[in-house]
N, C-alpha and C positions, 0 to 999 in steps of 0.2 A: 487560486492556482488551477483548481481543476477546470472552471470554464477558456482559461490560457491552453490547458490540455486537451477540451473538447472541440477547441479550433484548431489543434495544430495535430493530430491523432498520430501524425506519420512520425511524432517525437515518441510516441509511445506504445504503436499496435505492434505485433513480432518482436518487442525488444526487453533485453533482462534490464530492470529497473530497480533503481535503490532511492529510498528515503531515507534520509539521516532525521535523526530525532523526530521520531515518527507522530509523536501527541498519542491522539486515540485511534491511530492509524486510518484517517480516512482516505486521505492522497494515496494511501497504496492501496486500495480496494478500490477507489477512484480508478486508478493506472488498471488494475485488473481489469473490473470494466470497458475499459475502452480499449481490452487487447494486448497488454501486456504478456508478454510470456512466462515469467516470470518477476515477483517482487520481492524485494528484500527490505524489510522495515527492521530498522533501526529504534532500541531507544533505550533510556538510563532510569534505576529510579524502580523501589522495587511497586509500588502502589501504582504508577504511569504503566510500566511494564503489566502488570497483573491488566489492565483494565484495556491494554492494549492487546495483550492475549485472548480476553475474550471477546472483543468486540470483532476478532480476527474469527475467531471459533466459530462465533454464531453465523458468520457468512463462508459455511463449508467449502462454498462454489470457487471461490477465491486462488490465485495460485500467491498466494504469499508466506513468508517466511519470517518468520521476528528472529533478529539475531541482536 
């Protein structure tokens, strides 16, 4: 998905973006990356969620949200 995103950038530079059931959140630190204004990562599950927090954590740079 992310290389779909690094061809198509105007889907994602300046714009508020959401992933639903986010894994280990990398599509949304992907979409940061490439310009995203903001991201909002999604997901369930409290051990998925835990591991998705901090993989979020360790890349401060990031404009993303776990909701």
């Amino acid at each position: 998905m992310l290389e779909y995103f690094k061809s198509h950038t105007e889907m994602i530079n300046k714009k508020k973006c959401l992933e639903i059931s986010g894994g280990c959140g990398l599509i949304s630190m992907g979409m940061s990356l490439l310009g995203a204004e903001e991201v909002v990562c999604t997901e369930l599950g409290d051990i998925i969620e835990a591991n998705t927090k901090k993989n979020i954590s360790n890349n401060k740079k990031m404009n993303i949200n776990l909701e």
